[in-house]
C-alpha positions as CSV (number, residue, x, y, z in Angstrom):
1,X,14.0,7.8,8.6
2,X,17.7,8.6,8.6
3,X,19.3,8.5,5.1
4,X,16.7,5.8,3.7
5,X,14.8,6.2,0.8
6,X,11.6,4.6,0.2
7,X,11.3,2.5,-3.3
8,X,10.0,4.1,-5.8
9,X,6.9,1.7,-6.4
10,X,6.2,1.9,-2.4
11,X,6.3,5.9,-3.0
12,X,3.9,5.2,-6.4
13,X,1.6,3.3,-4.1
14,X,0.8,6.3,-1.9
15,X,1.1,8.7,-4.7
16,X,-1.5,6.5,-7.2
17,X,-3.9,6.6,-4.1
18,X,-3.8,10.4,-3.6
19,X,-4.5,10.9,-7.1
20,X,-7.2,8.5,-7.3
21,X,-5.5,6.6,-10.2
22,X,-7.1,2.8,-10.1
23,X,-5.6,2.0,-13.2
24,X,-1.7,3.3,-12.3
25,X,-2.3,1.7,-8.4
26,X,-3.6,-2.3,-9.3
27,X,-0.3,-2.4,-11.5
28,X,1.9,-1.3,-9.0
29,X,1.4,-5.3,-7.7
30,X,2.7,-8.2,-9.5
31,X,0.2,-10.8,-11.0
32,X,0.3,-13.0,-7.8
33,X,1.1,-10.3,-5.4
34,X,-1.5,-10.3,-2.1
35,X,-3.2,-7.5,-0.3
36,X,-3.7,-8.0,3.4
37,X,-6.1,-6.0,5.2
38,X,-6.7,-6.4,8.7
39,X,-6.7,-10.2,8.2
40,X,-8.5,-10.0,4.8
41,X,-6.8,-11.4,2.4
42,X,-6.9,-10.3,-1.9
43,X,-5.2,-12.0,-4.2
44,X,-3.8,-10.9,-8.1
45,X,-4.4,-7.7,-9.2
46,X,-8.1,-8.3,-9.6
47,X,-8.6,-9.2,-6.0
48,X,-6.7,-5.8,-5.0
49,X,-8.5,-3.9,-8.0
50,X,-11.7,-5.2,-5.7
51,X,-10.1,-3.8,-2.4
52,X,-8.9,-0.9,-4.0
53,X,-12.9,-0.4,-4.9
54,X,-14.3,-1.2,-2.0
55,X,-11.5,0.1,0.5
56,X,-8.7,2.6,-0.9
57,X,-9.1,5.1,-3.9
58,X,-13.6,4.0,-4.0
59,X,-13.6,5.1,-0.5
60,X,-11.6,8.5,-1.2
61,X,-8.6,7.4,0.6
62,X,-5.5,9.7,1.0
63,X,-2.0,8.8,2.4
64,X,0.3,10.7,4.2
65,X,3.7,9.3,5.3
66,X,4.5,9.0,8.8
67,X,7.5,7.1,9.0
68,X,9.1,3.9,7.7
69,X,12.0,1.7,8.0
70,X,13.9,-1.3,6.3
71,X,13.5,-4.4,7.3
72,X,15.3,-6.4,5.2
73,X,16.4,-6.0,1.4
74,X,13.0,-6.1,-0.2
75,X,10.8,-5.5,3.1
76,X,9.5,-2.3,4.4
77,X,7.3,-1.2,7.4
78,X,5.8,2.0,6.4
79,X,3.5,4.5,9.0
80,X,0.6,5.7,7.0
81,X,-1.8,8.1,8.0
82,X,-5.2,7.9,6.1
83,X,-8.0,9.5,5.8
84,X,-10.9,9.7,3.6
85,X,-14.5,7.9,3.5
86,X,-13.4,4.5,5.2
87,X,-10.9,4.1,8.0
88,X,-9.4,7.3,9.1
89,X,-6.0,7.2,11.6
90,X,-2.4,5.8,11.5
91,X,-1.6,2.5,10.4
92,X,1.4,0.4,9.9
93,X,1.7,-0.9,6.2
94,X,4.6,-3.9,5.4
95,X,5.5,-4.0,2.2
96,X,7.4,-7.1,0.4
97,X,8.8,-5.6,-2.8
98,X,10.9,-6.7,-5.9
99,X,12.4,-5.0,-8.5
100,X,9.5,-2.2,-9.4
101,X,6.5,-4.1,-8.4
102,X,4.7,-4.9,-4.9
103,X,5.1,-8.6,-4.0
104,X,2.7,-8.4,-0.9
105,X,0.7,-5.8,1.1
106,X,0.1,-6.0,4.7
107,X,-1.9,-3.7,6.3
108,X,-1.9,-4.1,10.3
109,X,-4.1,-2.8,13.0
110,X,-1.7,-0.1,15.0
């Protein structure tokens, strides 16, 4: 992780999560920012609000950081482990970011 520091909204995203904040997570994303779960694709923030139900904070989900790098100026490969009521394990996360808001969210089998 050398020197790096994560973004602040990539940081908010696993600290919304652990706090089961719904509200505080879905407007970490920009209004046509896309979630991308294992091929599954959510669109806007009330597409992500859904997966956020149905997958993240509904299912008890909590993130630990693993490890993460920069990939460019506004992407990021992050190592989450998660656990919780859904899937439990380590995952790789990309994240395409602007500014303070999530542009797109790709969540890839490890």
């Amino acid at each position: 992780m050398d020197d790096l520091t994560l973004p602040t909204v990539i940081t908010a995203f696993i600290n919304t999560t652990n706090a089961a904040d719904s509200t505080g997570f879905v407007a970490l994303f920009a209004a046509d920012a896309t979630l991308n779960d294992w091929g599954n694709e959510y669109h806007g923030q009330d597409g992500i609000a859904k997966w956020n139900q149905t997958d993240n904070i509904g299912k008890d989900s909590h993130f630990e950081l693993v490890d993460f790098q920069q990939d460019s100026a506004t992407d990021w490969t992050v190592q989450l482990a998660v656990t919780g009521n859904g899937f439990n394990g380590t995952s790789p996360f990309k994240f395409s970011v602007t500014a303070d808001q999530l542009v797109r969210v790709a969540i890839l089998p490890d």
